[in-house]
Rosetta silent file (secondary structure, phi, psi, omega in degrees, C-alpha in Angstrom):
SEQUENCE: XXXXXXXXXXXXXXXXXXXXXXXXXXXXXXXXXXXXXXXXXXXXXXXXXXXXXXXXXXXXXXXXXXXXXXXXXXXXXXXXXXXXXXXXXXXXXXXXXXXXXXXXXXXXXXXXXXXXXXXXXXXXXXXXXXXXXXXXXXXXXXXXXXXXXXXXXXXXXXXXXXXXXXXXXXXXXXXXXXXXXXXXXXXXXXXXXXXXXXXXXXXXXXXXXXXXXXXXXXXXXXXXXXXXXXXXXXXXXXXXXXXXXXXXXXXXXXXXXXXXXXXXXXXXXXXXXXXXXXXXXXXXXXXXXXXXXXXXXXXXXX
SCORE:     score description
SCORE:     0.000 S_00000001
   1 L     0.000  135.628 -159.396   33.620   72.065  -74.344 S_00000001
   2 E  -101.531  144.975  160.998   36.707   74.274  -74.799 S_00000001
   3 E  -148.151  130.682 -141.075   38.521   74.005  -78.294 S_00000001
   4 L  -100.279  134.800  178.072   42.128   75.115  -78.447 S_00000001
   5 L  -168.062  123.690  176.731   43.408   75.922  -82.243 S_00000001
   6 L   -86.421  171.908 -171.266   46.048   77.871  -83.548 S_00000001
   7 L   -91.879  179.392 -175.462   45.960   80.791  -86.365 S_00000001
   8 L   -84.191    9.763  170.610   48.253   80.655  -89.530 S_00000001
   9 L  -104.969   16.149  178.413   50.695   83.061  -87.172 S_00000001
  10 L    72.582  -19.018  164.887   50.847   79.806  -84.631 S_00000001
  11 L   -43.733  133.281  161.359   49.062   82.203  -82.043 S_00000001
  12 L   -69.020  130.698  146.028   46.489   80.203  -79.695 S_00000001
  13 L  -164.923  149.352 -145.583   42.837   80.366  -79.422 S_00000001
  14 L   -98.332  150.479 -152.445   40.457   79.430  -77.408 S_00000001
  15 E  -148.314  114.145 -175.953   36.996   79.172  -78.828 S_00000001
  16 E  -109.508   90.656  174.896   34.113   78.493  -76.083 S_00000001
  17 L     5.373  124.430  146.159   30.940   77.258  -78.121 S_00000001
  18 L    85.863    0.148  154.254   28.047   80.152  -78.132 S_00000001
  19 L  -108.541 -174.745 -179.432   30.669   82.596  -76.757 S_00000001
  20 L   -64.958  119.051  159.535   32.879   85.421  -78.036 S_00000001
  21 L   -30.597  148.855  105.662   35.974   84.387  -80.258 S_00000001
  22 L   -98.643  107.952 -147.869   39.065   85.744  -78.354 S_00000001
  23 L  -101.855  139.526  170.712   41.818   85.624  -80.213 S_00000001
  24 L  -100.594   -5.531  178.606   45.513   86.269  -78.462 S_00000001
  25 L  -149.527  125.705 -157.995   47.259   87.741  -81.868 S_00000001
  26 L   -73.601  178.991  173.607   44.973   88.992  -84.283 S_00000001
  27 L   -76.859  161.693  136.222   45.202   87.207  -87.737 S_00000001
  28 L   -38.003   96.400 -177.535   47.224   88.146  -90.782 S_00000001
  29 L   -42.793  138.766  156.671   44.616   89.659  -93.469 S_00000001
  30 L   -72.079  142.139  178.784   43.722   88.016  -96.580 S_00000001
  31 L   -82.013  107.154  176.180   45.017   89.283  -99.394 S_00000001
  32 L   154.005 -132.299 -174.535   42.213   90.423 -101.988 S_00000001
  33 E   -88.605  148.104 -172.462   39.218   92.226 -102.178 S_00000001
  34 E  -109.328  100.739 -166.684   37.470   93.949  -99.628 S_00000001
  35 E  -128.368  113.722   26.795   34.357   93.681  -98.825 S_00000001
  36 L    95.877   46.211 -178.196   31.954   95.429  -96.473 S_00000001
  37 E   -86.011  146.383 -172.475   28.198   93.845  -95.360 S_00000001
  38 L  -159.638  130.572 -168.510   25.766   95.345  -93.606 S_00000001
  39 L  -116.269  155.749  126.885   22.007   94.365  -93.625 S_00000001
  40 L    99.921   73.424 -175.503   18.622   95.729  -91.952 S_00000001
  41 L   -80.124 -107.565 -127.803   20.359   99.801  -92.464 S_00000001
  42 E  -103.615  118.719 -169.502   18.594  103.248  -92.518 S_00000001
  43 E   -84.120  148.457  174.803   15.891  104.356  -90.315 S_00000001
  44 L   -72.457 -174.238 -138.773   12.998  106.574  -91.646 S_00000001
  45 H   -85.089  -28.353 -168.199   13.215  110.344  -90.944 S_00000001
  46 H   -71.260  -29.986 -168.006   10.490  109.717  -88.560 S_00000001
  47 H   -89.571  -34.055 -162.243   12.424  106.791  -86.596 S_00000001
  48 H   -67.349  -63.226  171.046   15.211  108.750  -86.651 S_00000001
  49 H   -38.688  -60.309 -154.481   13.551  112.078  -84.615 S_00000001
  50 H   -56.550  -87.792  178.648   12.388  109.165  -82.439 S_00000001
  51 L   -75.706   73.406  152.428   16.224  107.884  -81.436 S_00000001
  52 L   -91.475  133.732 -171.977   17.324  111.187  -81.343 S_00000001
  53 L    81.016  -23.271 -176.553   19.862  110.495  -78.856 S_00000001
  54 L   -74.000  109.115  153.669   19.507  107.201  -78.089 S_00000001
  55 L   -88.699   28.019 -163.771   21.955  104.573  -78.809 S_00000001
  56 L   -83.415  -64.269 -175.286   19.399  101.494  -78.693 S_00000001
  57 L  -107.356  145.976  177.519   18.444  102.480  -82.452 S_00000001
  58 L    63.100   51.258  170.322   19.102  104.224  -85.842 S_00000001
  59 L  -127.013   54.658  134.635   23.225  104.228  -85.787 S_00000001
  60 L   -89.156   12.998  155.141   23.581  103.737  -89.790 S_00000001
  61 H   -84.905  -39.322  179.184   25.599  106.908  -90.027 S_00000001
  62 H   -68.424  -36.356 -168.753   28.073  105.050  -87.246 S_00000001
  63 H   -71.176  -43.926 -156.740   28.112  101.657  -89.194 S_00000001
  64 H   -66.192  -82.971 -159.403   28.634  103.695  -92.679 S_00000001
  65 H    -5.770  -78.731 -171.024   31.590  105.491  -90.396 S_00000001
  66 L   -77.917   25.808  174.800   33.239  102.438  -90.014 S_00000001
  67 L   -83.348  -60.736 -160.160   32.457  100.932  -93.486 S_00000001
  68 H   -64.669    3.477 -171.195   34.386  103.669  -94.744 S_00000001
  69 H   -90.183   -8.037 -177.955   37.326  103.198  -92.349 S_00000001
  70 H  -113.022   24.613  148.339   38.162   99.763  -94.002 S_00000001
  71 L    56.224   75.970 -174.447   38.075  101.208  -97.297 S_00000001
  72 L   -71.525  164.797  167.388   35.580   98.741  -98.966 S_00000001
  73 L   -95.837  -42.213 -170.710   36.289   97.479 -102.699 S_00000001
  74 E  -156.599  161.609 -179.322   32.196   96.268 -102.650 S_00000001
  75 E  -152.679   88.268 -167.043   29.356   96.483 -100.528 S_00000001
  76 E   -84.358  142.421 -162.386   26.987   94.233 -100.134 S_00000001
  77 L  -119.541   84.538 -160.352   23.445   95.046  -98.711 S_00000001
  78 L   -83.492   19.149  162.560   21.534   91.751  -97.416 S_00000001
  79 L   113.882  149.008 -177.949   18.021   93.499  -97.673 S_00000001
  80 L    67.490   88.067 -149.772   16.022   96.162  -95.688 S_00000001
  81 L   -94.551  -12.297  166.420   18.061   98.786  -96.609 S_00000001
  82 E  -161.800  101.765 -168.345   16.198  101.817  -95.924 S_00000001
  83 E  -101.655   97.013   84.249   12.813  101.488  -93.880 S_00000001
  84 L  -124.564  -17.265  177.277   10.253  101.948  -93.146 S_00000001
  85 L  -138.069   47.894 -167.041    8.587  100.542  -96.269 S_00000001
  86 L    31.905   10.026 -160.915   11.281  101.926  -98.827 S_00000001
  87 L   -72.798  160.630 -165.645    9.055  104.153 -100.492 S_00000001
  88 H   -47.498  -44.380  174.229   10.443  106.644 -103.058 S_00000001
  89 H   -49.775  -35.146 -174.098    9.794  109.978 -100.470 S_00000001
  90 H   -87.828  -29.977 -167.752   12.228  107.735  -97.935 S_00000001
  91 H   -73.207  -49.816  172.318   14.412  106.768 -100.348 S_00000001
  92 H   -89.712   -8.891  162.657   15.210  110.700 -101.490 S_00000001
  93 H   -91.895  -27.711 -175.890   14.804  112.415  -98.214 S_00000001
  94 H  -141.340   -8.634 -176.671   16.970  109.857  -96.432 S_00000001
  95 H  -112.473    3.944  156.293   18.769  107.264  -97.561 S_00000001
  96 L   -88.700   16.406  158.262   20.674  109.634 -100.537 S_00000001
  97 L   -81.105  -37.054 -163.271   21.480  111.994  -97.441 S_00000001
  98 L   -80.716 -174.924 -158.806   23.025  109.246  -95.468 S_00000001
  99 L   -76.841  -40.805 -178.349   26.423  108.322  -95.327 S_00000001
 100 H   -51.075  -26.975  162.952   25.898  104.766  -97.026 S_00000001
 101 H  -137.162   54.859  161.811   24.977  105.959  -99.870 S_00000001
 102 H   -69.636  -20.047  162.623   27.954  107.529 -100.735 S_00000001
 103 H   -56.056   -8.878 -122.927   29.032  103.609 -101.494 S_00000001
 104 H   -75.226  -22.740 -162.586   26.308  103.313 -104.472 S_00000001
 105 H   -61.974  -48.258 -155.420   29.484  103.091 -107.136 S_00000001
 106 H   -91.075   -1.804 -157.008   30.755   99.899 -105.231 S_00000001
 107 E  -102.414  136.803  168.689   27.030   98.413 -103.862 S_00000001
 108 E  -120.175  123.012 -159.308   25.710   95.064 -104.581 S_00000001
 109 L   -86.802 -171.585  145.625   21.840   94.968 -103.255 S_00000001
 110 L  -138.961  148.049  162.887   19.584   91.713 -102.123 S_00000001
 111 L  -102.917  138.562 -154.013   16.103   92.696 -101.558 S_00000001
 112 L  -101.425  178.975 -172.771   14.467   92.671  -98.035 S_00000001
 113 H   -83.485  -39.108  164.257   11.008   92.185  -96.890 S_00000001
 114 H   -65.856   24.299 -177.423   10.697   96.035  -96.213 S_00000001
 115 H  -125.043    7.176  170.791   11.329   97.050  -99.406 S_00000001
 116 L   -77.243  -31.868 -168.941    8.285   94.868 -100.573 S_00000001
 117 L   -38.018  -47.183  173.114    6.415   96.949  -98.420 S_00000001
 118 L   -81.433  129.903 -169.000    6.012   99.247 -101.193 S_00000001
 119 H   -59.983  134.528 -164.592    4.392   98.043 -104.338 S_00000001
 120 H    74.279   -3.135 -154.950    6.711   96.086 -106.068 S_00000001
 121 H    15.237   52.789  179.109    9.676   97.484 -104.332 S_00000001
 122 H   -57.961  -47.607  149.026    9.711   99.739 -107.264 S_00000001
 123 H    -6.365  -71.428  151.276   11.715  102.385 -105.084 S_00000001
 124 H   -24.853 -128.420  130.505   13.970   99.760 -104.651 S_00000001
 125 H    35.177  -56.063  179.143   14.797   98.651 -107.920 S_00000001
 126 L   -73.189   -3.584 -178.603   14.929  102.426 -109.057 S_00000001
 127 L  -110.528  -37.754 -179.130   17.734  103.481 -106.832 S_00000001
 128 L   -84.416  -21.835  157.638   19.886  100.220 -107.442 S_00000001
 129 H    51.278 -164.188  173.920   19.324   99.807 -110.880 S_00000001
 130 H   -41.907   -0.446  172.332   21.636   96.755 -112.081 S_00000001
 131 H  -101.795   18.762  168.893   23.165   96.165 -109.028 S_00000001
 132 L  -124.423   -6.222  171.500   19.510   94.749 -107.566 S_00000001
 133 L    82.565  151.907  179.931   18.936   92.696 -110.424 S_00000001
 134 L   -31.491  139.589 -176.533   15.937   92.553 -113.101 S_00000001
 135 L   -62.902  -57.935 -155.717   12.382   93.905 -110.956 S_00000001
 136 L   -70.135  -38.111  165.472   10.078   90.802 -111.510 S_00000001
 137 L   -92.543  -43.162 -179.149   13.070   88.874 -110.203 S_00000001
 138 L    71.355   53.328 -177.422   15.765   90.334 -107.907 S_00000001
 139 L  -152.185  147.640  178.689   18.417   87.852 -108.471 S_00000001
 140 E   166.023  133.680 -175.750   21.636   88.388 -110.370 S_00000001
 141 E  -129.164  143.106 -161.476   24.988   87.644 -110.003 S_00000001
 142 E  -107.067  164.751  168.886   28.557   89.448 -110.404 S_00000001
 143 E  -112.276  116.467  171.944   32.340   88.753 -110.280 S_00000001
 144 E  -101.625  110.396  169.102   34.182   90.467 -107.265 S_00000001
 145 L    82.407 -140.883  162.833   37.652   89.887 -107.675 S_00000001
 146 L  -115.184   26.778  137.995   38.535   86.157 -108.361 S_00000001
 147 E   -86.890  149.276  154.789   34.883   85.350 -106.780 S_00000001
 148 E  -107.923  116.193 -169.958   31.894   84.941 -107.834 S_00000001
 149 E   -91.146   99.977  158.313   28.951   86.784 -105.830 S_00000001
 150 E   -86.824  126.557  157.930   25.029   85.698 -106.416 S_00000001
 151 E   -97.458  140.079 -176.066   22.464   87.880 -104.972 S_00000001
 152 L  -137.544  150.259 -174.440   19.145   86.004 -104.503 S_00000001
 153 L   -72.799   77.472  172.386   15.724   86.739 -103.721 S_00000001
 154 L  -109.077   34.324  160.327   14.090   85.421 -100.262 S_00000001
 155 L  -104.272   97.384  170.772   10.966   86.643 -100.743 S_00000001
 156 L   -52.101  -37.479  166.289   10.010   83.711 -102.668 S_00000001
 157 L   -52.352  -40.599 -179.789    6.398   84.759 -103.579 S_00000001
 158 L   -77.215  -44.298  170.666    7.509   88.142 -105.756 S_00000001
 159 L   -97.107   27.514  145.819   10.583   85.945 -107.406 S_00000001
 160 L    88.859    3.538  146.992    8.483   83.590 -108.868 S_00000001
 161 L    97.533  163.624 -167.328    9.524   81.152 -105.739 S_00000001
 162 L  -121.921   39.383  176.221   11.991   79.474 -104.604 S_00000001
 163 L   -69.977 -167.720 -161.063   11.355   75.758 -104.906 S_00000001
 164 L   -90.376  177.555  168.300   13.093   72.993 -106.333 S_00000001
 165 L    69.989  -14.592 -176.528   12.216   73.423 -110.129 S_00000001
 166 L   -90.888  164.300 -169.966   11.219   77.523 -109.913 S_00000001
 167 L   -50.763 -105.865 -157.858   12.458   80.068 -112.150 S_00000001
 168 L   -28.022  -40.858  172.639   15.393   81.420 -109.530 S_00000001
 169 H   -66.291  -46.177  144.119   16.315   77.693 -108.394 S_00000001
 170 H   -32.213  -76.529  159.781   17.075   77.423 -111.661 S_00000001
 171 H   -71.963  -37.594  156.945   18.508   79.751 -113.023 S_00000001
 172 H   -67.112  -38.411  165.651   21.030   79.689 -109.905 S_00000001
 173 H   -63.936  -53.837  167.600   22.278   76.288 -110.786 S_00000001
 174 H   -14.353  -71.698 -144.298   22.675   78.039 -114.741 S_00000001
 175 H   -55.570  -99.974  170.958   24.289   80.435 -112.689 S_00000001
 176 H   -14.795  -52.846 -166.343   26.893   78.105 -110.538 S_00000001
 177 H   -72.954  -44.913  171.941   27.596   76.078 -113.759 S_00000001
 178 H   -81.890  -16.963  171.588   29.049   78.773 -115.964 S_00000001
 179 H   -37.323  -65.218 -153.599   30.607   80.155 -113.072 S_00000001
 180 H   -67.989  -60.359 -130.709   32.857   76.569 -112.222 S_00000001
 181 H   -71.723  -38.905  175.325   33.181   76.514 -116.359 S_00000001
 182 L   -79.451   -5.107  140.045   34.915   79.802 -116.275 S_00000001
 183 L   128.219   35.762  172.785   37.280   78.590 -113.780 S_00000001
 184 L   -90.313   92.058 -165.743   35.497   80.729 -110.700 S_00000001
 185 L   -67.783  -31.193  162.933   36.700   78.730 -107.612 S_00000001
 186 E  -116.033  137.796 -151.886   34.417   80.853 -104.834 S_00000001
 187 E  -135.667  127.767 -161.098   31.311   81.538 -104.417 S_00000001
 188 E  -110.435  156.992 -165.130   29.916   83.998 -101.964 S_00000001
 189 E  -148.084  132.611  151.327   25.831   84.064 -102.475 S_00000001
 190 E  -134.561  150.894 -178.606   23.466   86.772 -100.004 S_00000001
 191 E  -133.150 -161.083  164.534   19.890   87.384  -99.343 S_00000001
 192 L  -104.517  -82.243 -147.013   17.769   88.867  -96.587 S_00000001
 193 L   -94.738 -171.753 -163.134   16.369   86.108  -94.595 S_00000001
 194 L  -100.903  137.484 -165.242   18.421   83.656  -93.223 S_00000001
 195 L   -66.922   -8.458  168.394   18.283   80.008  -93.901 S_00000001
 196 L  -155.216  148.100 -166.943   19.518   79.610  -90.074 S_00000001
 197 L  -154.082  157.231  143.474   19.115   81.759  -87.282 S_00000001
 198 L   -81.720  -24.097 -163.602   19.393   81.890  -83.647 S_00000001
 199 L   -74.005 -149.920  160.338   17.128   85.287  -83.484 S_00000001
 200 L   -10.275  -79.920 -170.594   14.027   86.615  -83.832 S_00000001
 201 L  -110.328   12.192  174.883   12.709   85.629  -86.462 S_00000001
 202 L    50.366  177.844  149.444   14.398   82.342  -86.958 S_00000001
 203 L   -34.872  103.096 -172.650   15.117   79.754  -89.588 S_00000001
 204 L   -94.737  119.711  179.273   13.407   80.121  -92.848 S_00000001
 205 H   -72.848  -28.343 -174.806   13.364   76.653  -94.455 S_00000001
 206 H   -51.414  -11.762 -158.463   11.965   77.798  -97.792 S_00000001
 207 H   -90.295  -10.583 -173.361   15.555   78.962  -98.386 S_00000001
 208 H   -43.552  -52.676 -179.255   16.631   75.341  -98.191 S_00000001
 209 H   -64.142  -34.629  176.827   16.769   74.335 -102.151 S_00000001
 210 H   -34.811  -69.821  175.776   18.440   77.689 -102.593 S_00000001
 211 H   -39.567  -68.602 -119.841   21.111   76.157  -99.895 S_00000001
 212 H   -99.928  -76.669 -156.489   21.249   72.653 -101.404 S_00000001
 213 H   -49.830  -17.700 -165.047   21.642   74.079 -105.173 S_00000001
 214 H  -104.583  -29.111 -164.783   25.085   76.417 -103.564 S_00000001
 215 H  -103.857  -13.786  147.503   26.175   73.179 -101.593 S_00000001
 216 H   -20.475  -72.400 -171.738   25.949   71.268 -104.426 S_00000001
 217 L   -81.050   18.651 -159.989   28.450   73.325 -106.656 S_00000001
 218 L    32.017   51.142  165.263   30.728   73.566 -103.176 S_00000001
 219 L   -42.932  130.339 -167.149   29.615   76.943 -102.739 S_00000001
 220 L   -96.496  -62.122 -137.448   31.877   78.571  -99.584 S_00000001
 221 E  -115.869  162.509  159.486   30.028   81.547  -97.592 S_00000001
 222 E  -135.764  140.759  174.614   25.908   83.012  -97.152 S_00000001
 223 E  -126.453  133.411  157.154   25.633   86.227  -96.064 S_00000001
 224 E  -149.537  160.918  162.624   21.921   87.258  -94.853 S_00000001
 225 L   -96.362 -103.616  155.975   20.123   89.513  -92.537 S_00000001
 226 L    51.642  -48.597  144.678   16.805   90.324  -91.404 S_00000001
 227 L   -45.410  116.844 -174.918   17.332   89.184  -87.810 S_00000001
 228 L   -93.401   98.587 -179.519   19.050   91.912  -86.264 S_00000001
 229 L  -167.150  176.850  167.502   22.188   90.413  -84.566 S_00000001
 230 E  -107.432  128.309  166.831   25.500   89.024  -85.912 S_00000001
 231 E  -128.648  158.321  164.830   26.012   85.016  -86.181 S_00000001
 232 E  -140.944  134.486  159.957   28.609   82.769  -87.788 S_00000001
 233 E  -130.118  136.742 -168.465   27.911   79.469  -88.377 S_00000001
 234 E   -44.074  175.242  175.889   29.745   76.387  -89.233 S_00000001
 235 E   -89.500  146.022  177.232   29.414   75.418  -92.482 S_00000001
 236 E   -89.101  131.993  177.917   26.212   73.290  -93.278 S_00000001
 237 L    21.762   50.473  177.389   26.944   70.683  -96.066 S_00000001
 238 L    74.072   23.883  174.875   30.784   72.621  -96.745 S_00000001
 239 E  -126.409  119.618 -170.911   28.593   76.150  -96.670 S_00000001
 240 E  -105.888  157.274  177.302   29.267   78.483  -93.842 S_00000001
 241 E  -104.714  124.261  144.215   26.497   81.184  -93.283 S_00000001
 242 E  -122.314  153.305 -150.934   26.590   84.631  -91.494 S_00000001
 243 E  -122.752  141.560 -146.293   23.869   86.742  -90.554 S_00000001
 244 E  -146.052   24.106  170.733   24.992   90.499  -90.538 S_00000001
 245 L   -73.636   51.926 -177.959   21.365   92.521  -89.439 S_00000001
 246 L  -122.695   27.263 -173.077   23.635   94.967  -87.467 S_00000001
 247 L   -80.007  -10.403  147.539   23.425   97.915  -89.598 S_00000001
 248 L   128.232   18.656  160.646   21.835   99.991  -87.555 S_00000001
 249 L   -91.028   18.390 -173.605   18.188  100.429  -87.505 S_00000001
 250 L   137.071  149.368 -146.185   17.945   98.450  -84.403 S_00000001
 251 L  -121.119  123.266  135.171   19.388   95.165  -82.177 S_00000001
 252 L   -96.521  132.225  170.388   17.023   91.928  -81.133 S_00000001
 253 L   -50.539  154.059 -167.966   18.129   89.630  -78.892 S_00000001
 254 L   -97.098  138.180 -147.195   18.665   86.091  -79.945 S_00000001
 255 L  -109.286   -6.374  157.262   16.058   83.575  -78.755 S_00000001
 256 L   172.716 -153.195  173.175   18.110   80.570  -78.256 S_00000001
 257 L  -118.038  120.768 -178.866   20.887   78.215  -80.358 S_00000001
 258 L   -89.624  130.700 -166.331   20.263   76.980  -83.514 S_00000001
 259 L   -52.756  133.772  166.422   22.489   73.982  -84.022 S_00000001
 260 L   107.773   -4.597 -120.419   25.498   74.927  -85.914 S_00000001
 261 E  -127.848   97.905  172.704   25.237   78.173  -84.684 S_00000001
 262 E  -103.314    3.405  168.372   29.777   79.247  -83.079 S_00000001
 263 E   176.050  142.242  167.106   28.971   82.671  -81.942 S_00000001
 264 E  -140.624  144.422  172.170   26.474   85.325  -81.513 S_00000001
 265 E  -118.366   83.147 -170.457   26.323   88.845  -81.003 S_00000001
 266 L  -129.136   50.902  158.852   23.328   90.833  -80.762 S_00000001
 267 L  -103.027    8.455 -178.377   24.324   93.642  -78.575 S_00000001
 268 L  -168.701  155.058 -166.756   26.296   96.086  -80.881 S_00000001
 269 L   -76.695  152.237  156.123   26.239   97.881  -84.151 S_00000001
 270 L   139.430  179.930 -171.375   28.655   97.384  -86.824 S_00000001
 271 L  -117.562  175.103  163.686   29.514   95.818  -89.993 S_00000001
 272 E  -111.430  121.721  121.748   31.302   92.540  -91.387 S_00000001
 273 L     0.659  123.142  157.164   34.640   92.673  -93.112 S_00000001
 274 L  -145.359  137.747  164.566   35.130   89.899  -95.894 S_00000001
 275 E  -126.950  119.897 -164.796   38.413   89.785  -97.679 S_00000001
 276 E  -106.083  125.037 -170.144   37.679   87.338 -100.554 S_00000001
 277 L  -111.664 -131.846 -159.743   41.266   86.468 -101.541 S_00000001
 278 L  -103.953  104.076  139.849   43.193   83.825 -104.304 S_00000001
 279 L    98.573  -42.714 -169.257   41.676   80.277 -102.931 S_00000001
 280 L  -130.825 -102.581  153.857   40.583   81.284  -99.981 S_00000001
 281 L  -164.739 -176.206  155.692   38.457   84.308  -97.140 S_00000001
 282 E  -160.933  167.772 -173.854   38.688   86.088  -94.251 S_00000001
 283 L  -167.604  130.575 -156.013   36.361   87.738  -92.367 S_00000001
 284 L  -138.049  118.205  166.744   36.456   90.464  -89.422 S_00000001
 285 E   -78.900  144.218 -156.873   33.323   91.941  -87.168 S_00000001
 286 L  -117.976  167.445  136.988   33.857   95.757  -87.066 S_00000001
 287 L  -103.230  149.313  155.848   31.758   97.171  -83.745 S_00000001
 288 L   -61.602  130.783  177.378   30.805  100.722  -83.046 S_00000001
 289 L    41.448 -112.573 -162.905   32.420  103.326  -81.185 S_00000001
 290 L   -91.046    8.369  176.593   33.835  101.549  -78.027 S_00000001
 291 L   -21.748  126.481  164.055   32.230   98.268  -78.569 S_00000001
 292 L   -89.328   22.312 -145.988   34.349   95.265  -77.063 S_00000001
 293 L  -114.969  146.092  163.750   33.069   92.506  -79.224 S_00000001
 294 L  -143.496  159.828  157.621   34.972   91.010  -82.361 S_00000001
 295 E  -143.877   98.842 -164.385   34.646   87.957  -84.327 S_00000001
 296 L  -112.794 -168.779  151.250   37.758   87.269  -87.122 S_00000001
 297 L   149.737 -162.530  177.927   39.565   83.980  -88.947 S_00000001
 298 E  -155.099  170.222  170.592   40.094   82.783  -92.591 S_00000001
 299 L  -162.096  159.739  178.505   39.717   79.964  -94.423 S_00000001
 300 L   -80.884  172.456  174.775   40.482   78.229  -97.632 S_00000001
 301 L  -103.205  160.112  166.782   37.704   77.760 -100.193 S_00000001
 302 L   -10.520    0.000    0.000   36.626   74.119 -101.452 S_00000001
């Protein structure tokens, strides 16, 4: 089913379910902060020798390329951020070489399943300091702008779980409540995996109370990774999610369509654009080098 809709510059577009957005006049930007995600990053030194040459794998110096070409404000990191099991030797031989993490001033982390790999994902924790949140949890949340930004934990065994009733479920409604009391009308929330997925590794339901507690407070956007492809999805109970595992240590194909699920991409590199404005978003897929693929719009928030 084709569905015809114009942008706020009256420019058409046609939107074909499960294919690529094509736009006929790009949008007008949001006005506000600039923000930069990019999940599933930096290959070890060993993976790297490996894709020497290769454009299949290992192109996080081309995503950081274009990070820096939109001149991020923040930079959010939806988990596996330098692999293969984050340990401290990878973390100082390669990912304070690469270009990404020349961001570190502006970076807000989530922690991934590789960075568990290593006990504790003490590594982790030790390069990101307060911008990964306390170690026994790995939750924590910030003000970007005139948003408010949660990072959350979705390896539920190491943060103490993520059920209805658990420390983190918990503490995120705390969270959500002084947010609305200080007058913060949007709230952007990321993890690693994703509570819907077309890919790989699919839909993780445990993330579900997580969801429910953000759609509650009329939470607008999820950002997660772990899957390596790009998706946008409508919003689920006024929440829309995208999954952003295109950061360059490697692409999986998507394994079919998970309802809710308006466009996937998991054939090119690159990062996502968010411009978190007054009231409302925007949001732009960046590709690598001659990539033809985009995905844009905006929207207001709740």
């Amino acid at each position: 089913m084709l569905t015809a809709c114009r942008d706020e510059n009256g420019k058409l577009t046609v939107r074909v379910p499960g294919t690529k957005t094509t736009p006929t006049g790009a949008p007008s930007p949001v006005r506000g902060e600039v923000v930069v995600v990019a999940g599933d990053l930096v290959c070890s030194a060993e993976q790297e020798t490996a894709a020497a040459g290769s454009r299949a794998q290992c192109q996080s110096e081309a995503t950081a390329a274009l990070a820096k070409s939109v001149s991020p404000d923040a930079v959010l990191f939806p988990g596996d951020i330098q692999y293969d099991r984050g340990t401290k030797a990878e973390y100082a031989q390669v990912w304070a070489k690469s270009s990404w993490a020349r961001f570190k001033s502006i970076t807000y982390a989530a922690v991934g399943n590789h960075e568990y790999s290593t006990t504790d994902a003490a590594p982790y924790f030790a390069t990101f300091g307060a911008r990964a949140g306390p170690r026994d949890r790995g939750y924590y949340s910030a003000d970007i702008g005139t948003w408010h930004v949660i990072a959350l934990n979705s390896n539920c065994q190491p943060a103490g779980g993520c059920v209805p009733g658990s420390p983190q479920e918990r503490w995120l409604r705390a969270d959500l409540a002084a947010a609305a009391a200080a007058g913060r009308e949007c709230t952007l929330a990321f993890w690693h995996h994703p509570r819907w997925s077309s890919g790989y590794h699919g839909s993780d339901e445990s993330m579900e109370p997580l969801w429910a507690a953000l759609a509650d407070r009329d939470a607008e956007l999820v950002v997660a990774g772990h899957d390596h492809h790009y998706e946008r999805f409508a919003p689920k109970r006024g929440v829309r999610q995208f999954i952003a595992g295109t950061g360059g240590r490697s692409l999986y194909p998507t394994l079919g369509v998970e309802r809710g699920s308006e466009i996937r991409e998991s054939s090119t590199f690159g990062v996502l654009e968010l411009r978190l404005g007054d009231g409302e978003y925007g949001w732009k897929f960046h590709g690598i080098g001659d990539a033809t693929f985009t995905d844009s719009g905006r929207e207001a928030c709740h």
